[in-house]
N, C-alpha and C positions, 0 to 999 in steps of 0.2 A: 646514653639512654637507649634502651632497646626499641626497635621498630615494634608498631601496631600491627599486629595481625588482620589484613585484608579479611578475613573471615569474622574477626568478632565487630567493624567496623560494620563492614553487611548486616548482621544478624542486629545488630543497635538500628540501620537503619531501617530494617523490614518491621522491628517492634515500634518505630513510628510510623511508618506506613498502615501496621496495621491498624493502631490506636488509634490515627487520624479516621480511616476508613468509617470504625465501629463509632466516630463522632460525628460522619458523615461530611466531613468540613473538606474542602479544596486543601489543593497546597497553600494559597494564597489566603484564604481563611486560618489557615493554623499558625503560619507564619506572621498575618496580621496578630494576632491572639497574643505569638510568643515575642512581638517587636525586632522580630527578624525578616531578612526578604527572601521573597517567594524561592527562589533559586536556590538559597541557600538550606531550606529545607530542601527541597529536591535533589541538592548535593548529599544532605544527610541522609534521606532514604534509599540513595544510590552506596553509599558506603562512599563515597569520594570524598569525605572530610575527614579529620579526628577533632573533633568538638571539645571545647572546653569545660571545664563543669562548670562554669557559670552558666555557658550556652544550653548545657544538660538541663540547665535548671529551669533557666527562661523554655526550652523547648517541653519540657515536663510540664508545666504550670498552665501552660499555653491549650496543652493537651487533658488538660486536669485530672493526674495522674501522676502518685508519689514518685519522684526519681528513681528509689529502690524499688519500685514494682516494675519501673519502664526496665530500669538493669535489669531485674531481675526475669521479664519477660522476652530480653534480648540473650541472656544467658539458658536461659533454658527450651529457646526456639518455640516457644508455645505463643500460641494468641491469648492475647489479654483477656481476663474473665469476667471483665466487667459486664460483659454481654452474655448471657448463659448460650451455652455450644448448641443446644436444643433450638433455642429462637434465632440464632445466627442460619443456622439450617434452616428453618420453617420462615423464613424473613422474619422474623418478630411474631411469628403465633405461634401459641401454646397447642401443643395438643395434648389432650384427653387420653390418658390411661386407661385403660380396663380394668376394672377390678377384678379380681379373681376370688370367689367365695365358692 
C-alpha cells in the first residue's frame, strides 16, 4: 500500500484546525464533542497521524461538519465557508455597503 503524503495529512489537519477555530471550541472541547482525546486531535491537526474514516467521521460530527465538506476543504486549502470571509474579517460584523445611484 502506498505511503500518505505528509502534505495532504497537514492540509486534513489545518481544515480541522481551522473548522475548530470558526466553532470557537479548545482542542479538548472538540475532542470531548468527537469522544476522542485532547492529544490526539492535536496529533491530527499537526498532520502526525493518518486517521481512520471512522475517526474522520467521529471528528467531522464532532465539529458539525459533512465529512465531504471537511475533505473537501482539506483538498482545496480554503477555510471553511460556514463563516462568510467578510465577518471572519470584520470579527462577526457586517458592514454597510454604499449604494451607488
Amino acid at each position: 500500500m502506498p505511503e500518505v503524503d505528509p502534505a495532504e495529512l497537514d492540509r486534513l489537519g489545518n481544515a480541522i484546525r481551522v473548522r475548530r477555530h470558526i466553532l470557537r471550541l479548545s482542542q479538548d472541547a472538540a475532542a470531548r464533542s468527537a469522544g476522542m482525546h485532547r492529544n490526539y486531535v492535536g496529533a491530527l491537526e499537526r498532520g502526525e497521524v493518518n486517521p481512520t474514516y471512522g475517526t474522520l467521521l467521529r471528528i467531522s460530527s464532532g465539529l458539525q461538519i459533512p465529512l465531504d465538506r471537511l475533505i473537501a476543504t482539506a483538498l482545496s486549502d480554503e477555510e471553511d465557508e460556514s463563516e462568510p470571509a467578510q465577518q471572519r474579517a470584520t470579527g462577526g460584523k457586517r458592514r454597510s455597503r454604499a449604494m451607488s445611484g
